[in-house]
C-alpha positions as CSV (number, residue, x, y, z in Angstrom):
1,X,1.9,12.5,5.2
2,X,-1.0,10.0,6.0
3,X,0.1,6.4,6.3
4,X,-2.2,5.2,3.5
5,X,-0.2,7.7,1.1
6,X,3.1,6.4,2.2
7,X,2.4,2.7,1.3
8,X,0.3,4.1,-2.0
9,X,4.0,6.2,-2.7
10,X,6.2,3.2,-1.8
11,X,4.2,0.7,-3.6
12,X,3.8,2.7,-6.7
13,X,7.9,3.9,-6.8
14,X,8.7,0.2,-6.4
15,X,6.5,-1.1,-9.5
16,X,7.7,2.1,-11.6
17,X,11.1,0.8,-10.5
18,X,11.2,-2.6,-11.5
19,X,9.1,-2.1,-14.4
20,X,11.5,-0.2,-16.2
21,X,14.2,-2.1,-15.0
22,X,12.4,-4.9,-16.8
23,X,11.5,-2.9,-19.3
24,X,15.0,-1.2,-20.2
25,X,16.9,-4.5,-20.0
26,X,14.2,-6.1,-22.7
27,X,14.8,-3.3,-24.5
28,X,18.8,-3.4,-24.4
29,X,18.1,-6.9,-25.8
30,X,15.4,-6.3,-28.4
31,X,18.2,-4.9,-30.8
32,X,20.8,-7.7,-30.5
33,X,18.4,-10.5,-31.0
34,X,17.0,-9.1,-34.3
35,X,20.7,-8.8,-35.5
36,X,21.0,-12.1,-34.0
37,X,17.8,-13.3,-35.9
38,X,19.3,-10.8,-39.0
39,X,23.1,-12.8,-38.7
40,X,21.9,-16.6,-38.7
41,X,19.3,-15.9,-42.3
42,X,22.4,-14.1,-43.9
43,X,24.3,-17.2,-43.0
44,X,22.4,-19.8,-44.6
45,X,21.7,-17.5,-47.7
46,X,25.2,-16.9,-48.1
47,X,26.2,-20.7,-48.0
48,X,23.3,-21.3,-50.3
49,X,24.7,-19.0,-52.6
50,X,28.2,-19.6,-52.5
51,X,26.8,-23.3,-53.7
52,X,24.5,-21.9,-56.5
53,X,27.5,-19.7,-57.7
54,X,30.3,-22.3,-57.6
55,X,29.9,-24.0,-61.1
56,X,30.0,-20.3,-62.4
57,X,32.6,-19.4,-60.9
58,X,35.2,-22.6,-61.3
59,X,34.2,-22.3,-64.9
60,X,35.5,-18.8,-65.3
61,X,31.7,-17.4,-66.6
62,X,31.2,-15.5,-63.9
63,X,29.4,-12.4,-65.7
64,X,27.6,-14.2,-68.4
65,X,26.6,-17.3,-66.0
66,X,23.0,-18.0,-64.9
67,X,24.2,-16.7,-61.0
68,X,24.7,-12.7,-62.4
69,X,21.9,-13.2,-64.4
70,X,19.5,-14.0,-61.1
71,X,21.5,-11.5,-59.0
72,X,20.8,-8.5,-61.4
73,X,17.2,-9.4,-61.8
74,X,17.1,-10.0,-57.8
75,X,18.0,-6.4,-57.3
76,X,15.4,-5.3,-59.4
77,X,12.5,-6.9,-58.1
78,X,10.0,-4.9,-56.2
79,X,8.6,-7.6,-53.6
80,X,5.3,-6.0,-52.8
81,X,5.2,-7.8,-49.2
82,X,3.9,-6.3,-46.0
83,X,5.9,-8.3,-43.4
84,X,4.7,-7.7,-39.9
85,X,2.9,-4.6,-41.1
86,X,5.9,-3.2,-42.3
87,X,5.5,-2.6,-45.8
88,X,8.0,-3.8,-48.1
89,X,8.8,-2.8,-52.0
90,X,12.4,-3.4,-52.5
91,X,15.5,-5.4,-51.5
92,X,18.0,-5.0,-49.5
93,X,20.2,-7.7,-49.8
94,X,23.9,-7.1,-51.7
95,X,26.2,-10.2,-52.6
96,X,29.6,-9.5,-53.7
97,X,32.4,-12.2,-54.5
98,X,36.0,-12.1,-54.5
99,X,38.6,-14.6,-56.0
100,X,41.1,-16.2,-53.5
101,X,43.5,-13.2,-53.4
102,X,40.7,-10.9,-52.2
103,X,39.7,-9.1,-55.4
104,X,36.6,-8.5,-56.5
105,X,35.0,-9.9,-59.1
106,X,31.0,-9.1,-59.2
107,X,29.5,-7.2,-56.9
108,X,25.5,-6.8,-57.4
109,X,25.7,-2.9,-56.6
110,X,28.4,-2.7,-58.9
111,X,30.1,0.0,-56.5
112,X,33.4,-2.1,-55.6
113,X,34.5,-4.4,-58.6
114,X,37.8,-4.6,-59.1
115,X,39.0,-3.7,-55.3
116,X,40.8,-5.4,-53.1
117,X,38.4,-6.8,-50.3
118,X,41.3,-9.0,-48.4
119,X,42.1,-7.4,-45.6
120,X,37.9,-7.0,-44.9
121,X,37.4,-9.4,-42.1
122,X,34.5,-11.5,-43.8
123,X,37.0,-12.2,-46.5
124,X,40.2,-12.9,-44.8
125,X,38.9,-14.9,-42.1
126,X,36.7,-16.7,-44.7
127,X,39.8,-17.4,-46.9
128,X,41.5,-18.9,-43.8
129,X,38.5,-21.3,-43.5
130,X,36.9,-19.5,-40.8
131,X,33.3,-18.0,-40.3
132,X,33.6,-14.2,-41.3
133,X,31.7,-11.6,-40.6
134,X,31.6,-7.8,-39.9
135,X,29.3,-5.2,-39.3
136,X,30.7,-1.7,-41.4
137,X,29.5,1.7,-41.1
138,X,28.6,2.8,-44.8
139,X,28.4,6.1,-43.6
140,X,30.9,7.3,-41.2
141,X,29.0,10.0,-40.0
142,X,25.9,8.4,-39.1
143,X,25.8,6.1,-36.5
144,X,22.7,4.1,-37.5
145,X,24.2,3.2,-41.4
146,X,25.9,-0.2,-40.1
147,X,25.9,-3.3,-43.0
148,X,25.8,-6.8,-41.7
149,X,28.2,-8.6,-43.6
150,X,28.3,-12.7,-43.6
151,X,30.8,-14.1,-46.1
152,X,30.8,-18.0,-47.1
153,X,33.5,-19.8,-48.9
154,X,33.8,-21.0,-52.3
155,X,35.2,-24.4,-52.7
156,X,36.9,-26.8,-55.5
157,X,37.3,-29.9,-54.0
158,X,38.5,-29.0,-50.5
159,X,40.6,-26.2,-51.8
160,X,38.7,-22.5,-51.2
161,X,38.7,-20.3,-54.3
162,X,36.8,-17.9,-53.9
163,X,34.4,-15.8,-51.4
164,X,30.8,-14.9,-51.2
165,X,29.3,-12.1,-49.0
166,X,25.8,-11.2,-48.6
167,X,25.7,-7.7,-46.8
168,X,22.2,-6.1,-45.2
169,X,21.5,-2.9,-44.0
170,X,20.9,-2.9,-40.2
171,X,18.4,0.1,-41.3
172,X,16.1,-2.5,-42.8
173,X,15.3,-4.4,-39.6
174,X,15.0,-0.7,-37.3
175,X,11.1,-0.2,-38.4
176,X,10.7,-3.7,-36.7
177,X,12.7,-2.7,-34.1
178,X,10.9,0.7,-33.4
179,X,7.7,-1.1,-33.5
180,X,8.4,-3.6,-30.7
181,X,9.9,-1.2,-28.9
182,X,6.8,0.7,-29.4
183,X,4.7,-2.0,-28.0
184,X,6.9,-2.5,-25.2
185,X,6.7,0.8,-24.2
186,X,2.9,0.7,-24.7
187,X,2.5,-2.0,-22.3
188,X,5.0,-0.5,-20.0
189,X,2.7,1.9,-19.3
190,X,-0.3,-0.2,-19.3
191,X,2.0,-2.2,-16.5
192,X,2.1,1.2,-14.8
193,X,-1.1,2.1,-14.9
194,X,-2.6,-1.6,-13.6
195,X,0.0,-1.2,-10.9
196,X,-1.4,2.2,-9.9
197,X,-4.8,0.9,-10.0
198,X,-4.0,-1.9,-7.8
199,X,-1.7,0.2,-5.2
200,X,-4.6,2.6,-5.1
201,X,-7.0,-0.1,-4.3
202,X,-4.5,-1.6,-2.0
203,X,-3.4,1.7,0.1
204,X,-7.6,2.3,0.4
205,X,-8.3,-1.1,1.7
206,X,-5.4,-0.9,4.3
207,X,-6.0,2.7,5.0
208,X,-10.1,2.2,5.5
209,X,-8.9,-0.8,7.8
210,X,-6.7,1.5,10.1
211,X,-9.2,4.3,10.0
212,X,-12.0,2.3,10.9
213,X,-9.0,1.0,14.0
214,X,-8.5,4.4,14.7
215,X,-11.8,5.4,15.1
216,X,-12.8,2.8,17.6
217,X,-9.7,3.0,19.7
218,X,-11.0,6.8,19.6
219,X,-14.5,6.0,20.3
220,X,-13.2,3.4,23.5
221,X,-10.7,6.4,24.5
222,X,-13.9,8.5,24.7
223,X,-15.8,6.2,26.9
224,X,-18.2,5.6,23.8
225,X,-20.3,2.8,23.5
226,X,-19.5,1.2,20.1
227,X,-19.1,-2.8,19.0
228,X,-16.2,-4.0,17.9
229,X,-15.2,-3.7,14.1
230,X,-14.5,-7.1,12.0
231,X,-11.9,-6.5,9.3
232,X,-13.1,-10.0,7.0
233,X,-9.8,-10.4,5.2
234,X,-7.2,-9.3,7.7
235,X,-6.7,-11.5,10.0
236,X,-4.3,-9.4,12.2
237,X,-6.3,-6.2,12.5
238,X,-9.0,-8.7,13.5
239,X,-6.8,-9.7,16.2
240,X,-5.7,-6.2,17.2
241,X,-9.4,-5.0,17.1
242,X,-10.5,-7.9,19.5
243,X,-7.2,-7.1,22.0
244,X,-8.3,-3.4,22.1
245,X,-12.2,-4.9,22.7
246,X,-10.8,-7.0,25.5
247,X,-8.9,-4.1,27.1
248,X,-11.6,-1.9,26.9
249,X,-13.8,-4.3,28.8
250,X,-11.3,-5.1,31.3
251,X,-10.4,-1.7,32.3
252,X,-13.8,-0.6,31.8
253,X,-14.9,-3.1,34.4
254,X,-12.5,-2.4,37.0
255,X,-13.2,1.5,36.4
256,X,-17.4,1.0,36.3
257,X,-17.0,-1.3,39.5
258,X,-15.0,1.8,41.8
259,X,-17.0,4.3,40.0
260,X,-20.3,2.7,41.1
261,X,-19.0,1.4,44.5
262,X,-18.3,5.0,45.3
263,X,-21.1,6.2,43.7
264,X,-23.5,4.3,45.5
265,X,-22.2,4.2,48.8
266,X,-22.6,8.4,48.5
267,X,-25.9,8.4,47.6
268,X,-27.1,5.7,50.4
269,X,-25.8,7.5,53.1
270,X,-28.9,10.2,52.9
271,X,-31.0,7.7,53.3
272,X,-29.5,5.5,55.6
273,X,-28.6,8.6,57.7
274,X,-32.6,9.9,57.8
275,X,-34.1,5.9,58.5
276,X,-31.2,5.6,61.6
277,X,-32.2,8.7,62.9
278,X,-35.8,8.2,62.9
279,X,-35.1,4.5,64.4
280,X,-33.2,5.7,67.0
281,X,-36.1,8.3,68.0
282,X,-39.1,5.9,67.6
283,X,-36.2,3.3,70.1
284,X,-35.7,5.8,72.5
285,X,-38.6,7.6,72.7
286,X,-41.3,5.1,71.2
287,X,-43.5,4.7,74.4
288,X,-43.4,8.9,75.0
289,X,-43.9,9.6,71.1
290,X,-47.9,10.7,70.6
291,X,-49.1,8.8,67.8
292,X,-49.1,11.2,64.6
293,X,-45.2,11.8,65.5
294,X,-44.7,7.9,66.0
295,X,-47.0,7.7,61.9
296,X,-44.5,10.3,60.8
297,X,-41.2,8.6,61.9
298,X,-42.8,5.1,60.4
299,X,-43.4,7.0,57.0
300,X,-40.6,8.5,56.6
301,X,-38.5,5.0,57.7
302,X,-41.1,3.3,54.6
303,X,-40.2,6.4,52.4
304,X,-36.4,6.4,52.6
305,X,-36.4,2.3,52.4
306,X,-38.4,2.9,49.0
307,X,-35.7,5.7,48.1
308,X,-33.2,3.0,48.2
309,X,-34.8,0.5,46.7
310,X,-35.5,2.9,43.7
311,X,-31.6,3.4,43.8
312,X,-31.1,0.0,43.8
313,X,-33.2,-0.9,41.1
314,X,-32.5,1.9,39.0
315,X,-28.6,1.6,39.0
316,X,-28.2,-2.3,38.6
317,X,-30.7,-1.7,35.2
318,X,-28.2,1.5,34.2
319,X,-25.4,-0.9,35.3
320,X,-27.1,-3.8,32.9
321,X,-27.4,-1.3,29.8
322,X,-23.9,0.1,30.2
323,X,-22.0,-3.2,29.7
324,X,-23.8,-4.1,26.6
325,X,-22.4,-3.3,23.6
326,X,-26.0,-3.1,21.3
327,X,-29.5,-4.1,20.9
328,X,-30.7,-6.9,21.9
329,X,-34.4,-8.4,20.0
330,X,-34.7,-5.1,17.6
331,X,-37.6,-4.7,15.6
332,X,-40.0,-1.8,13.9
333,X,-41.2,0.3,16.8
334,X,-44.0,3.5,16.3
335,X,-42.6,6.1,18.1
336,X,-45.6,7.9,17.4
337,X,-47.4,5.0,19.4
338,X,-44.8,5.3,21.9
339,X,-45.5,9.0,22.7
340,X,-49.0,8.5,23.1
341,X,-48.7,5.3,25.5
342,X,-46.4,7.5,27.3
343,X,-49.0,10.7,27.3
344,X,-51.6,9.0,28.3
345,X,-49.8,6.8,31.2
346,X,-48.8,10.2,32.9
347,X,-51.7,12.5,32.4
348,X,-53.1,11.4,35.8
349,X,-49.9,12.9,37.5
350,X,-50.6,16.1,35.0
351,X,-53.3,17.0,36.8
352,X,-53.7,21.2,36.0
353,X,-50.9,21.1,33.4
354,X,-51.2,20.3,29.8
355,X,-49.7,18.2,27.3
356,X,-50.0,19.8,23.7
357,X,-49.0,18.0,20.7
358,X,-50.0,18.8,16.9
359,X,-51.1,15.2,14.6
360,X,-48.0,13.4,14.8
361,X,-46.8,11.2,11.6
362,X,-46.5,7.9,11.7
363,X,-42.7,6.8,11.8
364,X,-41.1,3.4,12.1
365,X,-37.8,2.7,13.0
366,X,-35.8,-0.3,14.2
367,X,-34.8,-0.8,17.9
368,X,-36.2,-2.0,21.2
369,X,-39.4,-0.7,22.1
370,X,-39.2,-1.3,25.9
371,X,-35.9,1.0,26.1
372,X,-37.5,3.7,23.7
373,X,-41.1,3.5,25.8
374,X,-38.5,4.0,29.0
375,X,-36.6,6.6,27.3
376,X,-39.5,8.9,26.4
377,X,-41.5,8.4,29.3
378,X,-38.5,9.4,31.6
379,X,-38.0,12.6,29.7
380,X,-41.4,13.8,29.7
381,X,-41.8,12.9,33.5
382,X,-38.9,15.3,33.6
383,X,-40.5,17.8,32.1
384,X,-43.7,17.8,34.5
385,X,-41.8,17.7,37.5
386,X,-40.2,21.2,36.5
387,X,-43.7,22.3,35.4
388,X,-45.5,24.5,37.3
389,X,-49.3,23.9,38.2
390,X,-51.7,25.5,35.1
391,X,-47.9,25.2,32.9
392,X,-47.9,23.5,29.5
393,X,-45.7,20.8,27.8
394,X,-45.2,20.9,24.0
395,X,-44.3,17.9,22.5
396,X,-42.9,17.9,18.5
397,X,-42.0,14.9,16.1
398,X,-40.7,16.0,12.8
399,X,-37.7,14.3,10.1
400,X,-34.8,16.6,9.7
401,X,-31.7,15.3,7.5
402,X,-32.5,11.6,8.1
403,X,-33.2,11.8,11.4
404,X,-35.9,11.6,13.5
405,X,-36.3,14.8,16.2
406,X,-38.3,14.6,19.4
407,X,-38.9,18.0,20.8
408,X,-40.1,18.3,24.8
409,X,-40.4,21.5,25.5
410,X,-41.8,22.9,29.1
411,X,-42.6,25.8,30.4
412,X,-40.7,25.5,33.9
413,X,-37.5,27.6,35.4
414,X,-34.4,27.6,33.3
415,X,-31.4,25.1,34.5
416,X,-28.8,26.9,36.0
417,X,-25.4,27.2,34.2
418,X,-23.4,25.5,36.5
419,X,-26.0,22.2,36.5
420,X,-25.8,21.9,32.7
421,X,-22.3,19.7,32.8
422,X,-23.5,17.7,35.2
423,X,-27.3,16.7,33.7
424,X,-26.3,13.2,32.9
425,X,-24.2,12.3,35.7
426,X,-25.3,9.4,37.7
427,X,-27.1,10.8,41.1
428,X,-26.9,14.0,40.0
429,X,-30.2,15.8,40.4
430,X,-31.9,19.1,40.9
431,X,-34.2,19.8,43.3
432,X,-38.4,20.0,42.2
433,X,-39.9,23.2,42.3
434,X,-43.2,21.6,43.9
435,X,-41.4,19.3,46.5
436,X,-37.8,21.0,46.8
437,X,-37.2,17.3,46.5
438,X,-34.7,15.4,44.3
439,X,-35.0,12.2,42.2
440,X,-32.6,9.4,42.1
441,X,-30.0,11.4,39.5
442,X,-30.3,8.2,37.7
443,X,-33.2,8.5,35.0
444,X,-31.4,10.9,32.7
445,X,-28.0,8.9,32.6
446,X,-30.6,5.8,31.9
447,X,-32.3,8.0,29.1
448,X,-28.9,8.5,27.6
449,X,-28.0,5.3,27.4
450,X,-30.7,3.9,26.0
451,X,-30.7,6.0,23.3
452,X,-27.0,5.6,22.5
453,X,-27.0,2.3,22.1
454,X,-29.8,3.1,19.4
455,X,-27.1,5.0,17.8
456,X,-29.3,8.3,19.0
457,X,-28.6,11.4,21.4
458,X,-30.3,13.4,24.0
459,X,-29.7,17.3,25.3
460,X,-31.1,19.7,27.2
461,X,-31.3,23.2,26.8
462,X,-32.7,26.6,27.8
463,X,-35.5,27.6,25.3
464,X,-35.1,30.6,24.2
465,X,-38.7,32.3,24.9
466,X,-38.9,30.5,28.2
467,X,-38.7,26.7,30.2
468,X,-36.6,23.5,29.1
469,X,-36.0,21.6,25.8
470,X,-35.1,18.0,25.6
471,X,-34.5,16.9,21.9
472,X,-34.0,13.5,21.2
473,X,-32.4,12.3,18.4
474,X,-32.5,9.2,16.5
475,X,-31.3,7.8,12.8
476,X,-33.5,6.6,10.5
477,X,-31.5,3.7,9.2
């Protein structure tokens, strides 16, 4: 599983985890507190009560006093209310009182008169002038029928003669209950959802961080030429980004310094051998030498010098493109333009062969028109030296999928199999059918990468009719 999805799993299990945590124990506690809530009304409408009904009651009118009167007409009140969007169109509230033994004398449902309530904890702890309460099933066989029962007493004097109980339904208060429960579970899942949101967000932020880590450390691994990324608001893969940048260009260094000491100490011996031979000839020999073999030995002393100053030159610019890391001073360049500076700057070396283009369009792009210029004039030089006197070169420009194509195509001998790994290799170079002769081996390693740190590409293959194609490829953007 991908890294990004692990922290995405994690993150999400452990907000689904302590949100309902959080949300179970609010919900354990939503019931008590509405009992709670429930208890402490019944409390202070029973003492109010058990004050309204004790001039009754002491006066032994208990059935025909104002109290029963306001009770019976309680009971039948419808109170029309919509409390909390719960509607409401009856009460629920039953008082019953007992005398001092624990007998019933009026109860507002009428369902116990006359029973003996003593040994019902509201009434016998209330009797014994403490707080009493209960909570009964009225149904034994369903668990959700419990009665809240708070009892107050009913006092001569300081003597207590008597009991009052106001009993609720627990039922009553469930629709309040179910509805915050409701709403607690609505925003449980809204809680979840956010959270998912966020730890998608989250596990896409990290993960396009390490992927865009992964790809450069790829990219260096390679022996691509790519800048390093900035991450703006992670400090640490910012750090790790710049440590893999600094490595690269250490070990790069140490590995372009043997690589180009070797290289170049190869590819001057040819010369170096040729010039000592012919000095030694023209130091041994000089005064015997007739004077077109004494010219010969000169030229070809001035023409392997020139050979190695070409190297020179040639390698210490390839050596100056490879260590930077982009483009320097980019601006809109004509590549159109380009092509025909280049065109008509090597027609003179043409001579018999031809250089056949159709109306090219006119395309801009952004990048450094010196290393472009190079880049294209390298190529097509290419492409005459492997063309045959009375040949012809095709040139095409066209856009294909956001990308601008640059087709040289010439009519000269095929390149070998085995030569085609080697093409852009520095000093690598095949010899000219005109000359036998071979270049530098440095201009097509220089055309590459020039164009790569344009974010393009170069290749070379066999066309399929007959002769060479170079295609150069370059984004838009």
């Amino acid at each position: 599983m991908r890294f990004s999805l692990r922290i995405f799993f994690g993150y999400f299990l452990l907000v689904s985890l302590l949100a309902a945590y959080v949300l179970s124990l609010v919900r354990d506690e939503i019931k008590p507190a509405v009992r709670q809530s429930s208890e402490e009304v019944l409390v202070d409408t029973a003492n109010l009560l058990a004050e309204l009904i004790q001039p009754d009651f002491v006066a032994g009118r208990l059935d025909a006093g104002r109290f029963a009167k306001a009770i019976k007409l309680f009971a039948e009140r419808n109170p029309q209310a919509k409390v909390w969007g719960v509607p409401r169109d009856k009460t629920f509230l039953r008082v019953y009182v007992t005398d001092a033994k624990g007998k019933v004398m009026m109860d507002s449902t009428g369902q116990a008169l006359g029973q003996d309530y003593s040994q019902w904890r509201d009434v016998y702890l209330t009797l014994r002038g403490q707080y009493g309460a209960r909570s009964s099933l009225a149904d034994p066989k369903n668990e959700l029928s419990t009665v809240m029962h708070v009892a107050a007493p009913i006092t001569k004097g300081k003597e207590i003669v008597g009991v009052l109980t106001v009993a609720r339904p627990n039922w009553a208060m469930q629709p309040f209950i179910d509805r915050s429960e409701n709403k607690l579970w609505r925003a449980g899942l809204l809680l979840l959802a956010v959270g998912l949101v966020i730890g998608a967000l989250f596990s896409w932020w990290l993960s396009r961080g390490i992927n865009k880590l992964t790809g450069f450390a790829l990219a260096v691994s390679d022996g691509q030429t790519v800048p390093v990324p900035t991450f703006t608001a992670n400090r640490e893969l910012t750090t790790l980004a710049t440590a893999l940048g600094t490595m690269r260009e250490r070990l790069e260094g140490k590995a372009y310094i043997e690589n180009y000491v070797h290289d170049l100490t190869h590819e001057l011996k040819s010369p170096l051998a040729g010039i000592r031979g012919a000095a030694e000839i023209l130091f041994e020999e000089g005064q015997a030498l007739k004077e077109s073999d004494h010219s010969r030995f000169t030229g070809h002393i001035r023409q392997e010098t020139a050979r190695m100053q070409q190297i020179v030159d040639r390698l210490l610019q390839l050596a100056t493109l490879e260590a930077r890391h982009g483009l320097k001073d980019a601006g809109p360049v004509d590549i159109a333009k380009l092509l025909d500076e280049a065109i008509n700057a090597l027609t003179p070396q043409a001579g018999t062969r031809q250089i056949l283009h159709a109306p090219w369009p006119s395309i801009i792009i952004q990048g450094e028109a010196f290393l472009l210029a190079q880049a294209i004039r390298n190529l097509l030089q290419n492409a005459l030296d492997f063309t045959p006197e009375h040949g012809q070169i095709h040139i095409e420009l066209k856009i294909e999928a956001q990308n601008l194509q640059i087709a040289i195509h010439n009519q000269g001998e095929p390149i070998p199999d085995y030569a085609f790994p080697r093409l852009f290799e520095r000093f690598y170079s095949l010899p000219r059918p005109a000359t036998g002769q071979k270049s530098t081996g440095l201009g097509l390693a220089l055309t590459r990468t020039m164009l790569e740190l344009h974010g393009g590409s170069v290749s070379l293959a066999n066309h399929a009719e007959a002769g060479v194609v170079a295609r150069v490829c370059l984004p838009l953007d």
